[in-house]
C-alpha positions as CSV (number, residue, x, y, z in Angstrom):
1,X,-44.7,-35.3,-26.5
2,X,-47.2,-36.3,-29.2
3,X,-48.2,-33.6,-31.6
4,X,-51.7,-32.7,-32.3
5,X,-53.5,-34.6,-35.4
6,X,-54.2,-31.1,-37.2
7,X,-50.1,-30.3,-36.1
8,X,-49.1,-33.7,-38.3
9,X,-51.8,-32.7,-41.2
10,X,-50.3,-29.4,-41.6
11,X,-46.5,-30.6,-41.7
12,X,-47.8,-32.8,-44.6
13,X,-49.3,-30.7,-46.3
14,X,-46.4,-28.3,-46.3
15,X,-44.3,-31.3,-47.4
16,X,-46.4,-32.0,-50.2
17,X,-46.8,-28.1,-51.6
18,X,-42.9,-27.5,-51.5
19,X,-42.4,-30.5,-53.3
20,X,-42.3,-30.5,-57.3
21,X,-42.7,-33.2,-57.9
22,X,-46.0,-33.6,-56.8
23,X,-47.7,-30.6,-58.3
24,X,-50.2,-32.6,-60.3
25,X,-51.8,-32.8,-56.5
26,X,-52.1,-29.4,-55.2
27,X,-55.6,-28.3,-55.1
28,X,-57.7,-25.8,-53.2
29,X,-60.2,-28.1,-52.6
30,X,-60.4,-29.3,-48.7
31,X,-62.0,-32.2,-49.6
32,X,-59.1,-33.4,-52.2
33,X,-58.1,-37.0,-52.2
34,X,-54.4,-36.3,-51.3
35,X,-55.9,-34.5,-48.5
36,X,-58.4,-36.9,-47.3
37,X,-55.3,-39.4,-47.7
38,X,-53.0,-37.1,-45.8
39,X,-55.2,-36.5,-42.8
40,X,-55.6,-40.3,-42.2
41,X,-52.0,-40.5,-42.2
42,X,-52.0,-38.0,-40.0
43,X,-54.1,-39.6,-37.3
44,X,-51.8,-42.8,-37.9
45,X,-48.9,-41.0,-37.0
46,X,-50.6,-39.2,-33.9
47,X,-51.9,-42.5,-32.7
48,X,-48.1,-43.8,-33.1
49,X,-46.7,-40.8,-31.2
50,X,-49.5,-41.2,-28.4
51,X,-49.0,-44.6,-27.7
52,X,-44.9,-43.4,-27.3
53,X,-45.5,-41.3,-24.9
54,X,-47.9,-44.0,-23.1
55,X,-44.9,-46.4,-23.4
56,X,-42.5,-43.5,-21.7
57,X,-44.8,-42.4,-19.2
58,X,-45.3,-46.4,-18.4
59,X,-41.2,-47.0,-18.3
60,X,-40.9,-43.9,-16.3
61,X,-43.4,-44.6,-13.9
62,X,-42.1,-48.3,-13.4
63,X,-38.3,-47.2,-12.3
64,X,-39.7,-44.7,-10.2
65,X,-41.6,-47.4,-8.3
66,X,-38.6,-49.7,-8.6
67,X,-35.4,-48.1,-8.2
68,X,-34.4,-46.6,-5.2
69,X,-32.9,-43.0,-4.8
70,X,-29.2,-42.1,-4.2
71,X,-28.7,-39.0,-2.0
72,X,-27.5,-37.4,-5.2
73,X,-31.3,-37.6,-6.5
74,X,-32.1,-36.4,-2.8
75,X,-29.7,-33.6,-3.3
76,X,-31.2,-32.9,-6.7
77,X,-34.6,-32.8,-5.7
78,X,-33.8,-30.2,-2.4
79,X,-32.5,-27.8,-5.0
80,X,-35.8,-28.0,-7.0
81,X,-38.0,-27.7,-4.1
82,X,-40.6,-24.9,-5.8
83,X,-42.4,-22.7,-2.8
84,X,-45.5,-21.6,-3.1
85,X,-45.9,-24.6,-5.7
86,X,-48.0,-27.9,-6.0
87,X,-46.8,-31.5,-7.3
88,X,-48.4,-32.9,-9.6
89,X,-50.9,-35.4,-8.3
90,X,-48.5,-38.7,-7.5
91,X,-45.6,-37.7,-8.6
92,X,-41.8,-35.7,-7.5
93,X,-42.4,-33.0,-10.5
94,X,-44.1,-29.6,-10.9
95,X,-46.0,-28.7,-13.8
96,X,-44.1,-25.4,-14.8
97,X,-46.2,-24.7,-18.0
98,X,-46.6,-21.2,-18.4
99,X,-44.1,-20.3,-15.8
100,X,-41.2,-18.1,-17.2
101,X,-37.2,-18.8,-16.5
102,X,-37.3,-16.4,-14.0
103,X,-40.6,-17.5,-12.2
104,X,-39.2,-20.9,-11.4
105,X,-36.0,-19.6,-10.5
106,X,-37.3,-17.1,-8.2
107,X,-39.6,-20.0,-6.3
108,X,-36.5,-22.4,-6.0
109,X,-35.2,-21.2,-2.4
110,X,-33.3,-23.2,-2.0
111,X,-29.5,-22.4,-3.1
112,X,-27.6,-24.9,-1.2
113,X,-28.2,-28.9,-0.4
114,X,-25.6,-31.7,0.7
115,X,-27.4,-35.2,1.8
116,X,-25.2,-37.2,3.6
117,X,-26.8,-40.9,5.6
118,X,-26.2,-40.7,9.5
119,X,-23.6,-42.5,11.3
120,X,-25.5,-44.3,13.8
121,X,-29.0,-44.4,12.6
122,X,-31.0,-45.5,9.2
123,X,-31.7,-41.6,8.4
124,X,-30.4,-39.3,5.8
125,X,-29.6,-36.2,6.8
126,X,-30.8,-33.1,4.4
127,X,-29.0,-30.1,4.8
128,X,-30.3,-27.1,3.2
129,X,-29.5,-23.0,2.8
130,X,-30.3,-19.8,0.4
131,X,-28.7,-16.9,0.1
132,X,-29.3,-13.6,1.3
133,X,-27.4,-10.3,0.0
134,X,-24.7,-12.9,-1.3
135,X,-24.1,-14.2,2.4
136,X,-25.5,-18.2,3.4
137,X,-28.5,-18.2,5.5
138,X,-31.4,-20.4,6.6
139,X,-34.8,-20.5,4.7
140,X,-37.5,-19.2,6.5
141,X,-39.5,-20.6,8.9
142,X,-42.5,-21.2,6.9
143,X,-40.6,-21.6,3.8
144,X,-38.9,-24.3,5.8
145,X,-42.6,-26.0,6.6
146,X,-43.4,-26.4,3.5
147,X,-40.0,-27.8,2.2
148,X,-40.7,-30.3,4.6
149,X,-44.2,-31.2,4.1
150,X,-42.5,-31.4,0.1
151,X,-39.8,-34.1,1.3
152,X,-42.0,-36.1,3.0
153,X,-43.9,-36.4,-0.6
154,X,-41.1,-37.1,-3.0
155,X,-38.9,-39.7,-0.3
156,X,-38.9,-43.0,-0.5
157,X,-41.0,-45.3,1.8
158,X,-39.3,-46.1,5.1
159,X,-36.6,-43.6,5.1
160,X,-36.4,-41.1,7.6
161,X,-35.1,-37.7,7.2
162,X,-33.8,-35.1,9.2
163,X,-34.1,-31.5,7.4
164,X,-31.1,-29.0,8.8
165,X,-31.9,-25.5,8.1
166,X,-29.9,-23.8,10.5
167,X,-27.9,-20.4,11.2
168,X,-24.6,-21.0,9.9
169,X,-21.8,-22.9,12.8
170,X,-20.1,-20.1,14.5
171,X,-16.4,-20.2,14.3
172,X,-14.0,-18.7,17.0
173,X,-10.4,-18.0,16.2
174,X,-7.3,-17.8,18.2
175,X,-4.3,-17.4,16.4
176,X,-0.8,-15.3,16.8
177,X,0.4,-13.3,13.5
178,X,4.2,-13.0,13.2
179,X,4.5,-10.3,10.6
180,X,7.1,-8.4,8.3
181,X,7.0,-4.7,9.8
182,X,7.9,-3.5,6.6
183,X,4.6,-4.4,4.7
184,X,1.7,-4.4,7.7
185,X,1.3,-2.7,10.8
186,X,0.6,-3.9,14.2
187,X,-3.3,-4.1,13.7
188,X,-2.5,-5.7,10.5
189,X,-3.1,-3.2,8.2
190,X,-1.1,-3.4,5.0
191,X,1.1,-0.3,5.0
192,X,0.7,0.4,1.0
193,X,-2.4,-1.5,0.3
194,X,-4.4,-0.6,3.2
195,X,-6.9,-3.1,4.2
196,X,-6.7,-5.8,6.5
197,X,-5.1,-8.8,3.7
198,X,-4.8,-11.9,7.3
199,X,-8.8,-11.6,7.9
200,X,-9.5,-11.2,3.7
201,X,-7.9,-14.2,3.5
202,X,-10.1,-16.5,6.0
203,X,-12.9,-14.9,4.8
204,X,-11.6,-16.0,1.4
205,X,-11.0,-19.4,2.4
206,X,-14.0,-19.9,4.6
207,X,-16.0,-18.5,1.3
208,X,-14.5,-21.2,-0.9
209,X,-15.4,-23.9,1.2
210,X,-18.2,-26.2,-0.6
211,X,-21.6,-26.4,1.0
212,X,-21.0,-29.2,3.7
213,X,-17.3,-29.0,2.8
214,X,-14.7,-29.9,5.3
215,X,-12.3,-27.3,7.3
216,X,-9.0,-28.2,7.6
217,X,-6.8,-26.3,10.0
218,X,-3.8,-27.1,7.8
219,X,-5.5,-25.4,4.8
220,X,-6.3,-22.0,6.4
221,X,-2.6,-22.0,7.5
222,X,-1.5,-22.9,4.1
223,X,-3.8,-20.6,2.8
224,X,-2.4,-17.7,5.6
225,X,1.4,-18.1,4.6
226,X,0.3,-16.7,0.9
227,X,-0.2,-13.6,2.3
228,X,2.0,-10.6,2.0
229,X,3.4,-9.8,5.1
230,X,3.2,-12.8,7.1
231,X,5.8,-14.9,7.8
232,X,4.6,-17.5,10.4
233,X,0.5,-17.8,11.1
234,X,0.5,-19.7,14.1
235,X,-2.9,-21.0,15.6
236,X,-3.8,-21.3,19.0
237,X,-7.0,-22.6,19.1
238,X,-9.9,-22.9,16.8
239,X,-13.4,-23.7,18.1
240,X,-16.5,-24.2,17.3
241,X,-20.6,-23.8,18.0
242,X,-23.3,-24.6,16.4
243,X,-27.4,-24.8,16.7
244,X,-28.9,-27.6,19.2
245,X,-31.9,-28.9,17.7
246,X,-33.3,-29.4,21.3
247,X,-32.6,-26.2,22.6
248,X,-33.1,-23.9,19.6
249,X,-30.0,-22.5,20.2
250,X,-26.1,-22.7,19.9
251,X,-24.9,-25.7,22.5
252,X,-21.5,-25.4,23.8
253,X,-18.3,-24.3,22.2
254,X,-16.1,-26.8,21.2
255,X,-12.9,-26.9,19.8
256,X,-11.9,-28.0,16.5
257,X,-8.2,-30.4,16.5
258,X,-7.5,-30.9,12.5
259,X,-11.0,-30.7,10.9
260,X,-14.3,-30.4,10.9
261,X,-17.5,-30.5,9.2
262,X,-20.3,-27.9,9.8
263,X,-23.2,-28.9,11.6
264,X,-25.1,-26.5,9.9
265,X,-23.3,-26.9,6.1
266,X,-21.4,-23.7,6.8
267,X,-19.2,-21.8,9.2
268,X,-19.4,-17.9,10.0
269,X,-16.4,-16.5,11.4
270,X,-17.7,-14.8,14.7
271,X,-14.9,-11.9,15.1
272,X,-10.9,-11.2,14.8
273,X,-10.3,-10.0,18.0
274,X,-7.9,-12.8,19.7
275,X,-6.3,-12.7,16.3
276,X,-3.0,-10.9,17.8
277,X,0.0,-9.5,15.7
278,X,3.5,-9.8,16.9
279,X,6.1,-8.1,15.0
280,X,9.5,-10.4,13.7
281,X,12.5,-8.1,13.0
């Protein structure tokens, strides 16, 4: 960004004072030849530095207007979604002068984004969450207006987008425990530990999931035979809910064979009660 004229004038003139060279120069006078001299120079080199950022501004603007977006950039701008916030006038940016660190952070609601293009349709899907008290949730519903009304700003002409900002995919488990009676119990308590290490360890795994990621039955298995105790984590059945955009509510369970991706961007692990413990001597 260009300086200003009397910005330029003054780095001169500190140039030329802390120089030795040019001593013979120095004078108090404002209206000193050297100083005449440097101020034109000065308005020489603003005029250069303007006309630089006219020339970025003009290169900018033309690959905007040219170039069209990935869903990385679609990703990218989800995350900086400000609420509360204007654009500036024709453009995908804020103006955040004046705004501290921790004013922009706290008006960027949106933690968690994944854009993927649908499978039977010219749409990109937008799937969004925050965070509340460290657990994944939707934004809210006017929060969620106005992330909209932003999208439909910033996109591209002639693509459609779908926003999902839903509660998280409920997950249903159904799974037999063969266990070591010498380190856990038969609720699945470890005997010197204490705690509950088979349902730590979903929740772990679950947790470690990326935004959007993919479960993989075989993972949470592999994931089940590090822990103490067990010796064979066998699952039953694995299903699966999530929100129906035309009812407002969660549609039918469903199960889950090898893998699946969360409607919602992330799964919630509904209970532990058909988790059952059988004891291997």
């Amino acid at each position: 960004m260009a300086r200003t004229i009397t910005e330029i004038h003054e780095d001169i003139i500190t140039s030329i004072q802390g120089d030795e060279r040019l001593a013979d120069l120095n004078s108090t006078s404002r209206v000193s030849l050297w100083r005449l001299l440097s101020y034109a120079v000065a308005v020489c080199v603003w005029t250069l530095e303007r006309l630089f950022d006219l020339h970025r501004q003009e290169v900018d603007r033309l690959i905007l207007e040219l170039k069209p977006h990935t869903a990385r950039w679609y990703r990218s701008k989800a995350l900086s979604f400000q609420f509360g916030y204007s654009l500036v006038p024709e453009t995908d940016r804020y103006n955040n002068t004046g705004l501290t660190d921790e004013d922009i952070e706290d008006s960027q609601i949106v933690k968690y984004a994944a854009v993927t293009e649908s499978d039977d349709e010219s749409r990109l899907i937008i799937k969004i969450a925050t965070e509340s008290n460290g657990v994944l949730a939707p934004i809210a519903a006017g929060e969620s207006a106005a992330f909209s009304t932003y999208m439909q700003r910033i996109k591209d002409a002639g693509v459609r987008v779908t926003i999902i900002n839903f509660l998280p995919d409920r997950l249903y488990l159904n799974m037999d425990i063969y266990y070591d009676p010498l380190v856990l119990d038969a609720s699945g308590n470890n005997i010197l530990a204490g705690g509950r290490p088979v349902e730590a360890a979903v929740n772990a795994y679950m947790k470690e999931l990326p935004f959007n990621g993919e479960l993989v039955i075989a993972h949470l298995v592999d994931r089940l035979q590090t822990v103490p105790g067990v010796m064979i984590p066998h699952v039953n059945l694995i299903e699966t809910s999530w929100i129906d955009g035309e009812l407002g509510d969660y549609g039918d369970v469903q199960p889950v064979t090898v893998k699946k991706i969360p409607i919602s961007g992330y799964f919630q692990v509904v209970d532990f009660d058909n988790v059952t413990y059988i004891a291997r001597v």
